[in-house]
C-alpha positions as protocol buffer text, in pm:
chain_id: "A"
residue {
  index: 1
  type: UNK
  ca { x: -2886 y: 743 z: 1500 }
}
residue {
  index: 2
  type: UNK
  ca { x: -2504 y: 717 z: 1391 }
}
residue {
  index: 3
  type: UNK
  ca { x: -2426 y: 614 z: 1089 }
}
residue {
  index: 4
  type: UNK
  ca { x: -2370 y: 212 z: 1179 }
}
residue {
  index: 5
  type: UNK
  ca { x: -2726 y: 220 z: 1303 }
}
residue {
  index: 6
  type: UNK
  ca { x: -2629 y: 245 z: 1631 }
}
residue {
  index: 7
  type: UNK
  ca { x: -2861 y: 551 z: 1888 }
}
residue {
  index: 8
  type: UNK
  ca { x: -2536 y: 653 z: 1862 }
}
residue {
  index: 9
  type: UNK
  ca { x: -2198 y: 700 z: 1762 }
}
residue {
  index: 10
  type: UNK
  ca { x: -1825 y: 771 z: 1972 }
}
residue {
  index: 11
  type: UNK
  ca { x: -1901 y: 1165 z: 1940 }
}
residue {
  index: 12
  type: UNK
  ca { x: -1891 y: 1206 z: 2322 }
}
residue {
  index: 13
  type: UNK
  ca { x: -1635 y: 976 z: 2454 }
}
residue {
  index: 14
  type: UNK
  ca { x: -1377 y: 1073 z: 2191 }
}
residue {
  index: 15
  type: UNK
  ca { x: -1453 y: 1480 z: 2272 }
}
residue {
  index: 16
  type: UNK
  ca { x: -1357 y: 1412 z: 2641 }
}
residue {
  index: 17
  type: UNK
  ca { x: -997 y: 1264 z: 2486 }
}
residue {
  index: 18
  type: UNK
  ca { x: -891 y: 1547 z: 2296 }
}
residue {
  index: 19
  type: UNK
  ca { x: -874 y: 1936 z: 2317 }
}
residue {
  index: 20
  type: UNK
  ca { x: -1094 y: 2167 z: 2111 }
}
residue {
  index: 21
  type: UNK
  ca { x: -808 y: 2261 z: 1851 }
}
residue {
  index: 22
  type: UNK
  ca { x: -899 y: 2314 z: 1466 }
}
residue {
  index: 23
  type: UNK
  ca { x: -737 y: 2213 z: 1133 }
}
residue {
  index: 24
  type: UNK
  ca { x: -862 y: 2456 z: 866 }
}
residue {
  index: 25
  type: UNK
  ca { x: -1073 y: 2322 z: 652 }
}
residue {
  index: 26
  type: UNK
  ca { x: -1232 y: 2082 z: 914 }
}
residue {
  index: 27
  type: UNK
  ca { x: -1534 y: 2254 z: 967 }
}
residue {
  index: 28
  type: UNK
  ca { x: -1766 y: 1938 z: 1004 }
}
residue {
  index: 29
  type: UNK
  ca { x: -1861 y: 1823 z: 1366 }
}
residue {
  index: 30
  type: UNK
  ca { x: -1780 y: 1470 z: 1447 }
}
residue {
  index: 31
  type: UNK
  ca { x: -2130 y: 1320 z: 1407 }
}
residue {
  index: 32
  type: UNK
  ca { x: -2120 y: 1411 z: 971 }
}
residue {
  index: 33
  type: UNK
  ca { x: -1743 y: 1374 z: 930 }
}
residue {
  index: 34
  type: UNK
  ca { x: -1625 y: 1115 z: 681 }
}
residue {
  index: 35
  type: UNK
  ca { x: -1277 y: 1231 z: 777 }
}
residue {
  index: 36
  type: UNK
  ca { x: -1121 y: 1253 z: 1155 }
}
residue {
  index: 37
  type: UNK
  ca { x: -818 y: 1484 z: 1220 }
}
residue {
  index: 38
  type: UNK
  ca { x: -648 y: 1382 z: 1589 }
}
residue {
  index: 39
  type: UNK
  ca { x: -294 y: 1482 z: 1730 }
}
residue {
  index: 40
  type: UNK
  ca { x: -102 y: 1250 z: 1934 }
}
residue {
  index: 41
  type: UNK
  ca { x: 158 y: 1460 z: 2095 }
}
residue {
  index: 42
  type: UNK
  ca { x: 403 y: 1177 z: 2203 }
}
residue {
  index: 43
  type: UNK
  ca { x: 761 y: 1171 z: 2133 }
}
residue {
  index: 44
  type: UNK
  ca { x: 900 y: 1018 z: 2474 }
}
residue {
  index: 45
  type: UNK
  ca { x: 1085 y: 741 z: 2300 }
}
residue {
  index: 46
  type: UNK
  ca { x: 1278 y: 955 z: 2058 }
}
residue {
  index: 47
  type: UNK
  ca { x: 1617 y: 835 z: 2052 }
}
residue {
  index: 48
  type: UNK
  ca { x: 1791 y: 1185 z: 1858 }
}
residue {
  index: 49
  type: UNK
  ca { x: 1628 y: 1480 z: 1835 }
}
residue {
  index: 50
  type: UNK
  ca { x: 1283 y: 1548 z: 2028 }
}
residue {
  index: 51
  type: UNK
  ca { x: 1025 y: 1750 z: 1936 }
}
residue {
  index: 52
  type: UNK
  ca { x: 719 y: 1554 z: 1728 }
}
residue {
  index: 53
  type: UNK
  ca { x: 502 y: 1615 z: 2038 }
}
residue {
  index: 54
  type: UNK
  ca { x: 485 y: 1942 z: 1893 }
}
residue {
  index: 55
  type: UNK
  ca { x: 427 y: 1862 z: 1535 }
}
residue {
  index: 56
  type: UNK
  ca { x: 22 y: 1838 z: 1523 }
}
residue {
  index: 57
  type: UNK
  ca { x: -26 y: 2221 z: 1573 }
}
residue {
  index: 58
  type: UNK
  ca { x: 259 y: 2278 z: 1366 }
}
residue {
  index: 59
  type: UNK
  ca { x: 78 y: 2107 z: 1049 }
}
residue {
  index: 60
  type: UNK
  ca { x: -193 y: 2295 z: 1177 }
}
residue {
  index: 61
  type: UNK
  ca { x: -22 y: 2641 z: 1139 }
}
residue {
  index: 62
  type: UNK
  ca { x: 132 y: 2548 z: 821 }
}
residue {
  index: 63
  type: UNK
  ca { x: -235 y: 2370 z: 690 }
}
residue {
  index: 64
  type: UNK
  ca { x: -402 y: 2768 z: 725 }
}
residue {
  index: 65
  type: UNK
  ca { x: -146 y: 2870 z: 430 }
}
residue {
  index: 66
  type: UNK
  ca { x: -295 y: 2641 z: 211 }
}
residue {
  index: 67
  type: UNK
  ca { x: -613 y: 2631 z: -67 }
}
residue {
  index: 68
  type: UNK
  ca { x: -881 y: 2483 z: 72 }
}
residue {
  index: 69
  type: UNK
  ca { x: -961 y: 2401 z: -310 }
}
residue {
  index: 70
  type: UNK
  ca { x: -673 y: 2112 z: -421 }
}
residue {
  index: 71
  type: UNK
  ca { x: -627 y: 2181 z: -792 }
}
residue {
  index: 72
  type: UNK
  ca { x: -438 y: 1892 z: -875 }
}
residue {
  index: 73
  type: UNK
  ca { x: -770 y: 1694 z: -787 }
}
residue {
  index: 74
  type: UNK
  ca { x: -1039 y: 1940 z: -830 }
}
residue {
  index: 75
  type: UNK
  ca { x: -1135 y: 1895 z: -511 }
}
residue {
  index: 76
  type: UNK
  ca { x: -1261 y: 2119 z: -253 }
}
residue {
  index: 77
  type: UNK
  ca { x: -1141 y: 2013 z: 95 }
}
residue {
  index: 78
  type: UNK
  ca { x: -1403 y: 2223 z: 272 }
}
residue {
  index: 79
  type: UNK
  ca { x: -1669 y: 1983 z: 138 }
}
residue {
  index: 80
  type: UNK
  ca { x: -1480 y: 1709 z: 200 }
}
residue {
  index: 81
  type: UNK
  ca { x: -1617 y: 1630 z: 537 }
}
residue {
  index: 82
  type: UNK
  ca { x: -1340 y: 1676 z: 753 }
}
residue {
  index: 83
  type: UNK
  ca { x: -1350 y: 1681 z: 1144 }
}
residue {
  index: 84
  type: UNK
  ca { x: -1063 y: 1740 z: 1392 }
}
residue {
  index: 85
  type: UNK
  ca { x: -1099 y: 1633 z: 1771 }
}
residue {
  index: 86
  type: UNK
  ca { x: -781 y: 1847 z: 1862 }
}
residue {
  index: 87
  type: UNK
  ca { x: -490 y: 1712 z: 2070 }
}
residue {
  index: 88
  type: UNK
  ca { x: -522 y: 1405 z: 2326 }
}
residue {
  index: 89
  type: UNK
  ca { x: -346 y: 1528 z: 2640 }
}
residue {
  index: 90
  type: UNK
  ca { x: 19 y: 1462 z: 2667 }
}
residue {
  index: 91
  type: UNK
  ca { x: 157 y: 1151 z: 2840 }
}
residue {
  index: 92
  type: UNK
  ca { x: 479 y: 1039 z: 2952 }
}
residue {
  index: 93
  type: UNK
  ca { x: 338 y: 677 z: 2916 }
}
residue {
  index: 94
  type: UNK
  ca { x: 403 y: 511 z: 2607 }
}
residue {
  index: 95
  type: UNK
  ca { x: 190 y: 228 z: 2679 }
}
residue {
  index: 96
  type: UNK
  ca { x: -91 y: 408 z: 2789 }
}
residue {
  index: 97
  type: UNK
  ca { x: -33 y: 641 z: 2481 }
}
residue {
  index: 98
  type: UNK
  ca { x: -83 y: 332 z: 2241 }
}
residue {
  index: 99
  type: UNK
  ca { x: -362 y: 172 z: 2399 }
}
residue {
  index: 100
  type: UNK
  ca { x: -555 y: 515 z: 2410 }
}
residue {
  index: 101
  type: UNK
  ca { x: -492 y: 537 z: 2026 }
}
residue {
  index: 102
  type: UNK
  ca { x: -614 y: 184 z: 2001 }
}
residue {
  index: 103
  type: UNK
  ca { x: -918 y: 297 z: 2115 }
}
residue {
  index: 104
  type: UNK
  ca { x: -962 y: 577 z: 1919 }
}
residue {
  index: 105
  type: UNK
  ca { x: -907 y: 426 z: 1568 }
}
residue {
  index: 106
  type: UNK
  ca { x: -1139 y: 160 z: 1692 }
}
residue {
  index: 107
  type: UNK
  ca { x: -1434 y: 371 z: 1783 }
}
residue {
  index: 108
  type: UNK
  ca { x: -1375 y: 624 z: 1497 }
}
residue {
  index: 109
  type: UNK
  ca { x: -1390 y: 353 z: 1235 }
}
residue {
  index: 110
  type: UNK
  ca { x: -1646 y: 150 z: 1378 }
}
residue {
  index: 111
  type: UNK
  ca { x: -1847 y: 441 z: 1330 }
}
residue {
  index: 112
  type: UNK
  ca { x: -1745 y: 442 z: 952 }
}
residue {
  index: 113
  type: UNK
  ca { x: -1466 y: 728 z: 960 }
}
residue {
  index: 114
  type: UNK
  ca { x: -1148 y: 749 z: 812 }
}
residue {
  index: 115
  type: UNK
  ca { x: -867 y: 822 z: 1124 }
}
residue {
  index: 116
  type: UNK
  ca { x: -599 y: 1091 z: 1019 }
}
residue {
  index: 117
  type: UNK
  ca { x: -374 y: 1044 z: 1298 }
}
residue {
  index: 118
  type: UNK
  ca { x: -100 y: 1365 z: 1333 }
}
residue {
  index: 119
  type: UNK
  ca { x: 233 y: 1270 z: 1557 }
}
residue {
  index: 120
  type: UNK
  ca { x: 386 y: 1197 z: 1754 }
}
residue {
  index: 121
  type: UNK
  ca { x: 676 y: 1000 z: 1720 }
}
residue {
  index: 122
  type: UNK
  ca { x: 609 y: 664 z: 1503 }
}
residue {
  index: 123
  type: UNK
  ca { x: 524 y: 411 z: 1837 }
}
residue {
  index: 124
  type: UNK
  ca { x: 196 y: 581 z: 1824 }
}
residue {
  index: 125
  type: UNK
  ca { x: 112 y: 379 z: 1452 }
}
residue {
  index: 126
  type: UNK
  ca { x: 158 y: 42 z: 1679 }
}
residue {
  index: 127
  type: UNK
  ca { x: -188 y: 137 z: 1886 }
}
residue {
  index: 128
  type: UNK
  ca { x: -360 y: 217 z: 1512 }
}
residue {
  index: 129
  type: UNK
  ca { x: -286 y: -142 z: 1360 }
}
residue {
  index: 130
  type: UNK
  ca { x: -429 y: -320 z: 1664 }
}
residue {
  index: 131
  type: UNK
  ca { x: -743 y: -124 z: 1559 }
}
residue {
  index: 132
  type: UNK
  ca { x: -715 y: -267 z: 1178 }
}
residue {
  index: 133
  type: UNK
  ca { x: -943 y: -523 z: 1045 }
}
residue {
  index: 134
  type: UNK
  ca { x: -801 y: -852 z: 978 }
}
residue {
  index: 135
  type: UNK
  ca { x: -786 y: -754 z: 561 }
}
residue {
  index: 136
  type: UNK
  ca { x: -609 y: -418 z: 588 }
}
residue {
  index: 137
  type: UNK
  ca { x: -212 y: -434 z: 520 }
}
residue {
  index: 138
  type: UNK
  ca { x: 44 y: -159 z: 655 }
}
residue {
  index: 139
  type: UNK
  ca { x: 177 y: 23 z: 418 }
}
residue {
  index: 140
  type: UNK
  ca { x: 525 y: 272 z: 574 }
}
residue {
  index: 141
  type: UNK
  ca { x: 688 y: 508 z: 399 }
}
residue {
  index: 142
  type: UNK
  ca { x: 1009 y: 565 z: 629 }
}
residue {
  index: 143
  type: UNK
  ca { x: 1402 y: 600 z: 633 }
}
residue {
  index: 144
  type: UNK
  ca { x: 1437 y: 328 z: 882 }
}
residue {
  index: 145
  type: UNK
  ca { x: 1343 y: -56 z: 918 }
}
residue {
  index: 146
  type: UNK
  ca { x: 1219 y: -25 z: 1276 }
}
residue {
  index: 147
  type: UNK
  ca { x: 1289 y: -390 z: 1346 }
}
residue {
  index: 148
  type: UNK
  ca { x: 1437 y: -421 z: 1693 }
}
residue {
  index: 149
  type: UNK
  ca { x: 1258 y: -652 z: 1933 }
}
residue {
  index: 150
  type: UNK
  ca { x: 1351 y: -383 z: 2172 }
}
residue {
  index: 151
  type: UNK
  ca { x: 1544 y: -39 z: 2171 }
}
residue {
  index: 152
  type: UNK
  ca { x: 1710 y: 120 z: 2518 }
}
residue {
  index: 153
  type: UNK
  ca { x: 1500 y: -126 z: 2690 }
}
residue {
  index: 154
  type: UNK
  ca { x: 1156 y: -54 z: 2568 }
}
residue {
  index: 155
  type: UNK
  ca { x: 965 y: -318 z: 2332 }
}
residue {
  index: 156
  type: UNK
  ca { x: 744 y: -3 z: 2193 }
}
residue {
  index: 157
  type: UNK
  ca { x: 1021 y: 217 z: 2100 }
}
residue {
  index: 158
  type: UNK
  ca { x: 980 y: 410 z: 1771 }
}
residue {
  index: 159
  type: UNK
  ca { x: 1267 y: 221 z: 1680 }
}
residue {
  index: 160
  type: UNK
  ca { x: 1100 y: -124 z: 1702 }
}
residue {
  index: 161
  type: UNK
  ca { x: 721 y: -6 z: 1540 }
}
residue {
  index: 162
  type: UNK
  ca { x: 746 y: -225 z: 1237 }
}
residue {
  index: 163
  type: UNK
  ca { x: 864 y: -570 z: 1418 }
}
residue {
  index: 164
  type: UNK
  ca { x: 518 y: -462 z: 1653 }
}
residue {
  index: 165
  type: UNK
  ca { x: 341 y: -452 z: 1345 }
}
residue {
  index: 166
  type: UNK
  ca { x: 452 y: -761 z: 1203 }
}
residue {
  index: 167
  type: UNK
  ca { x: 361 y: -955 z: 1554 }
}
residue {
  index: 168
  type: UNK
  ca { x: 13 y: -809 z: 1505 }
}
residue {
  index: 169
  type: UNK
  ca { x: -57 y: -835 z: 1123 }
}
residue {
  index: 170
  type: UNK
  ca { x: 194 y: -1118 z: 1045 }
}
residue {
  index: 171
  type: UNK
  ca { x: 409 y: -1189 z: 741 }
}
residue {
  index: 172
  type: UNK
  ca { x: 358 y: -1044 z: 403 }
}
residue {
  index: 173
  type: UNK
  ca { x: 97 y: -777 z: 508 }
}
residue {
  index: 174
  type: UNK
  ca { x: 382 y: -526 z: 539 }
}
residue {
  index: 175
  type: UNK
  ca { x: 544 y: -274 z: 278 }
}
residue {
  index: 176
  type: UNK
  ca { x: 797 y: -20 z: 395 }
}
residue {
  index: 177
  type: UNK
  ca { x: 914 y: 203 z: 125 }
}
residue {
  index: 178
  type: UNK
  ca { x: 1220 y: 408 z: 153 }
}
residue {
  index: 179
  type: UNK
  ca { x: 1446 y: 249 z: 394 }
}
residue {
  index: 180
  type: UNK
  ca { x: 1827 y: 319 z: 378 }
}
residue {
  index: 181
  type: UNK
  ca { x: 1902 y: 256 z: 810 }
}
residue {
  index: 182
  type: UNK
  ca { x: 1911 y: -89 z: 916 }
}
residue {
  index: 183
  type: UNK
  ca { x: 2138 y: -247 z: 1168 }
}
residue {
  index: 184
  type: UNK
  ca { x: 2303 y: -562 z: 1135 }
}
residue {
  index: 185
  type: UNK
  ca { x: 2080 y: -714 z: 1452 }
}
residue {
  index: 186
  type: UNK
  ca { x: 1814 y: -605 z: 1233 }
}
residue {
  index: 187
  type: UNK
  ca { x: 1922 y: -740 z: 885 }
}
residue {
  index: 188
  type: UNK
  ca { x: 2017 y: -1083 z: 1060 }
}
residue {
  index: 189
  type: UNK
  ca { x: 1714 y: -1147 z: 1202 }
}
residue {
  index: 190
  type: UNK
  ca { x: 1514 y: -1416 z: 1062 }
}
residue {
  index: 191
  type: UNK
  ca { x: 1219 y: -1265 z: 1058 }
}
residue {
  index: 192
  type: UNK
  ca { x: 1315 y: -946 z: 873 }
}
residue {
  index: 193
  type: UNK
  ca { x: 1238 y: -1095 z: 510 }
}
residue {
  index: 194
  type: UNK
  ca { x: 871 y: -1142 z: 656 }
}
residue {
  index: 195
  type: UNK
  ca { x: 849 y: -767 z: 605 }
}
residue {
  index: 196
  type: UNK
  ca { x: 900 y: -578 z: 257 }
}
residue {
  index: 197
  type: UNK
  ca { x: 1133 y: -363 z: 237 }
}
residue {
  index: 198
  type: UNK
  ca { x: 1179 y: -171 z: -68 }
}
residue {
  index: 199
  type: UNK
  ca { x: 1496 y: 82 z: -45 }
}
residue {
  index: 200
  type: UNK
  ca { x: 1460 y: 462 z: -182 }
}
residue {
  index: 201
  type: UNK
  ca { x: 1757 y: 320 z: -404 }
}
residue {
  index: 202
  type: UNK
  ca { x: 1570 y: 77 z: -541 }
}
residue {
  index: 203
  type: UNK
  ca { x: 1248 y: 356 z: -596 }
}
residue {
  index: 204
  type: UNK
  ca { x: 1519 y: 576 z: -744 }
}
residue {
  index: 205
  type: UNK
  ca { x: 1658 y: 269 z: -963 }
}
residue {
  index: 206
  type: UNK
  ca { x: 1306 y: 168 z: -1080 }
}
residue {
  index: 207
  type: UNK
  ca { x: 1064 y: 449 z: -1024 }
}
residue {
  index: 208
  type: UNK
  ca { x: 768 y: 442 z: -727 }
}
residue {
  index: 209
  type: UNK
  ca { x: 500 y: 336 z: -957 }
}
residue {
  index: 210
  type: UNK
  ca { x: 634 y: -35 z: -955 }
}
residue {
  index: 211
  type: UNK
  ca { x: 586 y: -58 z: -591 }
}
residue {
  index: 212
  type: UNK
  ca { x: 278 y: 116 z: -611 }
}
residue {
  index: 213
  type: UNK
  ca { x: 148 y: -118 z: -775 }
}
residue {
  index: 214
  type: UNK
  ca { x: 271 y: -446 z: -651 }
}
residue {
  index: 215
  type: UNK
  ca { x: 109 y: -323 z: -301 }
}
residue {
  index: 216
  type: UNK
  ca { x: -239 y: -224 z: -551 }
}
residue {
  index: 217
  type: UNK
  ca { x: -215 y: -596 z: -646 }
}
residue {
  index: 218
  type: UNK
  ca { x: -199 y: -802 z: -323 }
}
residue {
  index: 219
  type: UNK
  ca { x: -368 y: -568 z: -69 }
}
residue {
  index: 220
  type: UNK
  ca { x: -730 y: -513 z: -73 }
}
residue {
  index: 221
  type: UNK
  ca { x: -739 y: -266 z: 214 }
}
residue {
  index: 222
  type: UNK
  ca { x: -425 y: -60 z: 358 }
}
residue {
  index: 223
  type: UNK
  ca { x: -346 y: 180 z: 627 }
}
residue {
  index: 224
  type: UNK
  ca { x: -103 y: 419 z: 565 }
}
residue {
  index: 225
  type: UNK
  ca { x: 165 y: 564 z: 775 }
}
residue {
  index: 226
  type: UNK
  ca { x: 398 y: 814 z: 692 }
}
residue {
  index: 227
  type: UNK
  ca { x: 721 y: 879 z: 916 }
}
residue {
  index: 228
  type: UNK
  ca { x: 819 y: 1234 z: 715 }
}
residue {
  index: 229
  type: UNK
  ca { x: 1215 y: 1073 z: 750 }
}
residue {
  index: 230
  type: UNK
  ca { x: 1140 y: 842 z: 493 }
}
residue {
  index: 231
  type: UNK
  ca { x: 1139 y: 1148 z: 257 }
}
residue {
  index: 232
  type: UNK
  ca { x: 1481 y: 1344 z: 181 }
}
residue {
  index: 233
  type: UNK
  ca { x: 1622 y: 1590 z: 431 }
}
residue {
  index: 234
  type: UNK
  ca { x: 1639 y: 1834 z: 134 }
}
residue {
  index: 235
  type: UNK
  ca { x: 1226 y: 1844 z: 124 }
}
residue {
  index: 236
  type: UNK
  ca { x: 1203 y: 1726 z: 519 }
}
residue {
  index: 237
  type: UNK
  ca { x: 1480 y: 1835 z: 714 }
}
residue {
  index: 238
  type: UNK
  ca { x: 1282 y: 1846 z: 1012 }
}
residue {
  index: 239
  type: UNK
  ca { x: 1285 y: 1546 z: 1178 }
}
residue {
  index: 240
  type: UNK
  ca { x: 1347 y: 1336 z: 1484 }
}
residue {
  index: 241
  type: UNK
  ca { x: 1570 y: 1082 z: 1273 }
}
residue {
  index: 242
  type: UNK
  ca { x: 1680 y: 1234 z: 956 }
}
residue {
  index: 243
  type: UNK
  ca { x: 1884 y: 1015 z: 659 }
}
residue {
  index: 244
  type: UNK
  ca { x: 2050 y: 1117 z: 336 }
}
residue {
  index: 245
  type: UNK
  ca { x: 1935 y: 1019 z: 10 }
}
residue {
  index: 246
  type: UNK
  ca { x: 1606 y: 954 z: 60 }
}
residue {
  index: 247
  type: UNK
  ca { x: 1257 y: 958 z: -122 }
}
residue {
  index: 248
  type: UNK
  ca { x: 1107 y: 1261 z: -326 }
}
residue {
  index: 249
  type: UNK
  ca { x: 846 y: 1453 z: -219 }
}
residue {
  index: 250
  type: UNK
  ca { x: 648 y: 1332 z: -532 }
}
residue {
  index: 251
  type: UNK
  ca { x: 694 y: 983 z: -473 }
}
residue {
  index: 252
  type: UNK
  ca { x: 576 y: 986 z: -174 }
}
residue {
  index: 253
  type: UNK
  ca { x: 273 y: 1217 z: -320 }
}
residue {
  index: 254
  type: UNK
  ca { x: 262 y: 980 z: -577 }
}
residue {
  index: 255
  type: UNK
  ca { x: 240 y: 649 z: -359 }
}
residue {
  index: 256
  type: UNK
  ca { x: -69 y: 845 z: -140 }
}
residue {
  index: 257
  type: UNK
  ca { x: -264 y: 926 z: -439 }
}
residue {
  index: 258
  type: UNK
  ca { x: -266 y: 634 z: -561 }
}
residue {
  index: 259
  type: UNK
  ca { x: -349 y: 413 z: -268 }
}
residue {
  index: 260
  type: UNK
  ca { x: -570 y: 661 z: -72 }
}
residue {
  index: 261
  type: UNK
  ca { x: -887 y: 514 z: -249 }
}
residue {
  index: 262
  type: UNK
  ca { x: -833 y: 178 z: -39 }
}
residue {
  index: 263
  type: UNK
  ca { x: -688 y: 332 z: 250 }
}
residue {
  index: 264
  type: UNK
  ca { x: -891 y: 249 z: 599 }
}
residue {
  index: 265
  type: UNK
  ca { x: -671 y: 539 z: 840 }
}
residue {
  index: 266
  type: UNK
  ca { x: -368 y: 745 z: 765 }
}
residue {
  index: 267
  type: UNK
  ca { x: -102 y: 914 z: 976 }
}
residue {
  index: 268
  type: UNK
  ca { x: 186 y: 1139 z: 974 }
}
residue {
  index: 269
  type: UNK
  ca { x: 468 y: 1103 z: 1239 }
}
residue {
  index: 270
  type: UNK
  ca { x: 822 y: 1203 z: 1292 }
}
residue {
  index: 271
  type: UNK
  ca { x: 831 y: 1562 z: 1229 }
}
residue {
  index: 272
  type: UNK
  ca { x: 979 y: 1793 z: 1434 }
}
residue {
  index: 273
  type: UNK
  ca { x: 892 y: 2177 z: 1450 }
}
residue {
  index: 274
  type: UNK
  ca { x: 1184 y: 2257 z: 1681 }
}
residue {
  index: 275
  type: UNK
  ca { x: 1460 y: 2183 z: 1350 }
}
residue {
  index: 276
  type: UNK
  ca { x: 1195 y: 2304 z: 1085 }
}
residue {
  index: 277
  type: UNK
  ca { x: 1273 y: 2630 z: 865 }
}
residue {
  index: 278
  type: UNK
  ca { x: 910 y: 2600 z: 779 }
}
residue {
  index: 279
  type: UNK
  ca { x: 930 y: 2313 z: 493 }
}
residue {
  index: 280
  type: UNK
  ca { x: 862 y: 2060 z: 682 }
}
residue {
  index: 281
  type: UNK
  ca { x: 516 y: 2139 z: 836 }
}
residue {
  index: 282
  type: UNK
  ca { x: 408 y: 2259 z: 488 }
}
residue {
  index: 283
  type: UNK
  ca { x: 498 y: 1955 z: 330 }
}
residue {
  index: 284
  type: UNK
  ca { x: 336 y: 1724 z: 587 }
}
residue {
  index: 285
  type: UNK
  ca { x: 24 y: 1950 z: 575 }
}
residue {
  index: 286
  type: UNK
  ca { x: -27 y: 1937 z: 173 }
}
residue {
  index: 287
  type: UNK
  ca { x: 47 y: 1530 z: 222 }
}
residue {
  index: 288
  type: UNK
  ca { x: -258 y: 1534 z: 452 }
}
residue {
  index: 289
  type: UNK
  ca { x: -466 y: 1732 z: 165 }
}
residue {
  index: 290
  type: UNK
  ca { x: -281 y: 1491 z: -109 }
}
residue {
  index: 291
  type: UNK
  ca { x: -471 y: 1197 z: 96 }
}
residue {
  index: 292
  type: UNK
  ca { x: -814 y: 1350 z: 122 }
}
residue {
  index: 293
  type: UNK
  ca { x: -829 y: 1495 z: -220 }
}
residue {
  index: 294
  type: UNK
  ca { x: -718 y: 1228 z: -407 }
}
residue {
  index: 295
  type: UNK
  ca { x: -936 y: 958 z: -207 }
}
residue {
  index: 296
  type: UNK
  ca { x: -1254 y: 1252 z: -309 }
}
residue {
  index: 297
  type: UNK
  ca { x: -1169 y: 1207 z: -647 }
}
residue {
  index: 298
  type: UNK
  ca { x: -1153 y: 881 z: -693 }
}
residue {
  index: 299
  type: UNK
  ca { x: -1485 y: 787 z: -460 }
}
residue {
  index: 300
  type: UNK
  ca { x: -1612 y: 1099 z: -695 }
}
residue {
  index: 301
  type: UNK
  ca { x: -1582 y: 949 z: -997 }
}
residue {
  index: 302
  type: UNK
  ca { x: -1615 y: 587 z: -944 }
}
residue {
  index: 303
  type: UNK
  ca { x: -1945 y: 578 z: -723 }
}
């Protein structure tokens, strides 16, 4: 039986999407995993610099460096319950990309699992939120406010994710954290104040923890997606989009511990091994241990 009850779960169908690639640390099989690892490598809409196909083997390589035992939480990620299904196998088609991720999310949290998806370019998050419940909010962290109705003629550019997301989830179920990019086509559009967008001026101005918290307050549920351009060059530098004065690596640390306990999926996107001296795929690797760890503890001491 799977864990809804059902004879039983997506185990099957979701190992004939992806390859047979391994995080460390994910040593559970599908069937017992509370958490499920999956790499999208898409990045055919990048409009700079290529190169986030590559990224999910990247964290990979970079995750093998780290503790399986995350001090800061006291948590030891090898008991954590973590599975990875590998790679799904490239497409040119972004369409077809999205709908296949769709899927995914969908069958891996109907069966009661938390989706760690690893881009991939940030188009890919658009297929996750048609797979959210109707009380999860989007929560980005991210450099840019993604609001075109369409970029070089493509409604599901990276460029346009968050104006996707805010046709699917509607208004005030979005926070974006960290934007300093918007156009003017963006800025003038009346339907931009439907989204939140909170600056990494205005994080810097008045600290992380009072946007935590205003997302802790109206959102009972969130999914979290992290385009690694939202933080700084100085701590990301490898990325398809990158932006000066953006946020710190602890805030963004910061805003994943503390949200991870009500978090339904999670994803990383926008990094790009071919620019990265190595900082990069480290950082986004300990992010995906900040998520799981911190979520442990809390779920550890609270149940």
């Amino acid at each position: 039986m799977g864990g809804n009850g059902r004879e039983k779960d997506h185990a099957s169908e979701l190992r004939s999407i992806f390859s047979l690639k391994k995080i460390a640390d994910a040593v559970n099989g599908y069937e017992e995993a509370k958490y499920v690892v999956f790499g999208i490598p898409f990045d055919n809409t990048s409009s700079y610099r290529r190169g986030s196909k590559y990224a999910p083997d990247s964290i990979r390589g970079a995750y093998v460096n780290l503790e399986s035992y995350e001090y800061s939480y006291g948590i030891d990620l090898l008991a954590s319950g973590m599975a990875d299904l590998g790679d799904m196998e490239e497409s040119e088609d972004v369409e077809y990309v999205i709908d296949t991720v769709e899927s995914v999310v969908s069958a891996v949290m109907s069966d009661g699992k938390i989706p760690i998806m690893l881009g991939g370019e940030h188009s890919i998050t658009v297929g996750a939120v048609r797979a959210l419940p109707k009380d999860v909010d989007l929560v980005i962290v991210d450099a840019h406010s993604d609001f075109r109705s369409s970029y070089m003629g493509n409604k599901y550019n990276h460029a346009c994710v968050t104006r996707r997301a805010l046709d699917l989830l509607g208004e005030g179920r979005i926070t974006s954290i960290g934007i300093r990019s918007v156009s003017r086509e963006e800025f003038e559009d009346p339907d931009f104040r439907k989204v939140s967008f909170i600056s990494s001026f205005d994080v810097k101005k008045n600290g992380i923890d009072k946007y935590i918290e205003e997302v802790d307050r109206k959102s009972r549920r969130v999914y979290i997606s992290v385009d690694m351009d939202g933080i700084d060059p100085a701590y990301a530098p490898a990325v398809g989009t990158p932006e000066p004065f953006g946020l710190a690596d602890t805030d963004v640390r910061r805003l994943i511990e503390r949200l991870s306990y009500k978090a339904v999926g999670f994803d990383i996107v926008e990094f790009s091994p071919l620019y990265d001296n190595g900082n990069t795929s480290m950082l986004a690797a300990k992010l995906l241990q900040v998520f799981i760890a911190s979520r442990e503890k809390y779920y550890k001491e609270h149940i």
